[in-house]
C-alpha positions in Angstrom: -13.9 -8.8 -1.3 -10.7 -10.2 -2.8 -7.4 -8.3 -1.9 -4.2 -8.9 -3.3 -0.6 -7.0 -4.4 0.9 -7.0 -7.3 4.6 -4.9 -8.4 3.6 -5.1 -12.3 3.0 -1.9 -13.4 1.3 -3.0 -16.8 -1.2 -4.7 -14.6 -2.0 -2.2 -12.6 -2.7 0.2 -15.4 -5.6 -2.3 -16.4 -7.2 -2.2 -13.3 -7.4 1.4 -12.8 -9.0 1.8 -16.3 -11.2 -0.9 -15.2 -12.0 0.6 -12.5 -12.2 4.3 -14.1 -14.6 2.8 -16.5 -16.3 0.8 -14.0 -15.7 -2.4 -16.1 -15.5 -6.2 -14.5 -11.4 -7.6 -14.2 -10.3 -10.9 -13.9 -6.8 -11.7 -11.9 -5.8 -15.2 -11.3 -5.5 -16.3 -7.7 -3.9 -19.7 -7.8 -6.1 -21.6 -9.6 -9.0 -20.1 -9.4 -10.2 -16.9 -11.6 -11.6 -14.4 -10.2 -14.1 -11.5 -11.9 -15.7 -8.5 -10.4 -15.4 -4.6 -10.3 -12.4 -2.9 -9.1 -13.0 -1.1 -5.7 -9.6 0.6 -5.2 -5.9 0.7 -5.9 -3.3 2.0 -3.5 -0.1 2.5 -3.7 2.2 1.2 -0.9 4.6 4.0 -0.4 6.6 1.9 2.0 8.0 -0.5 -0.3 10.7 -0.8 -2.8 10.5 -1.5 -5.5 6.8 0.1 -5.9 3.5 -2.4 -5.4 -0.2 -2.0 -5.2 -3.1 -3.5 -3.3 -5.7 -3.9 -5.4 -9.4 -4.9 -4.0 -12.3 -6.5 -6.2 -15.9 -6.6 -5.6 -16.6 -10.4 -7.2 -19.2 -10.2 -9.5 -21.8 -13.7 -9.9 -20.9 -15.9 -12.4 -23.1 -15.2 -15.1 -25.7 -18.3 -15.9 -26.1 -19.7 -19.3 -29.7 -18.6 -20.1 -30.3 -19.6 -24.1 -30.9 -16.2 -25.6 -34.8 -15.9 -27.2 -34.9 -17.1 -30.5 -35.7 -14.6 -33.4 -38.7 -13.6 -34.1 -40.1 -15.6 -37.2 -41.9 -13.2 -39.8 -45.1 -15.5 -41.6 -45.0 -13.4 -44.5 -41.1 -12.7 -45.2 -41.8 -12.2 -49.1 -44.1 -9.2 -47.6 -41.0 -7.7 -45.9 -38.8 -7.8 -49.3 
């Protein structure tokens, strides 16, 4: 799990949609990306001005399997 805290509102906003919609975000740690589902967002009430810790689940990288090619119809004048 990656953790991290963030102030920016806007930001946060994404990743509880994200997360409502149980869709993948990707926050920049440094200089690596990181990509996975949103597991929670809480607010720290302790600090001023207001921040978040955000967690994400990271998701695998997807691999680059070649999609199928089409299928290739013998008799296209049939098909017209």
């Amino acid at each position: 799990m990656f953790t991290f805290e963030t102030a920016d509102r806007k930001e946060v906003r994404r990743f509880r949609i994200a997360q409502f919609n149980g869709r993948t975000a990707t926050v920049r740690s440094g200089e690596a990306m990181v990509t996975g589902h949103v597991r929670s967002v809480l607010e720290s009430k302790s600090t001023i001005p207001q921040s978040w810790t955000i967690t994400i689940v990271p998701s695998a990288p997807k691999s680059d399997v070649p999609r199928p090619a089409p299928a290739v119809h013998i008799f296209a004048e049939d098909l017209r």
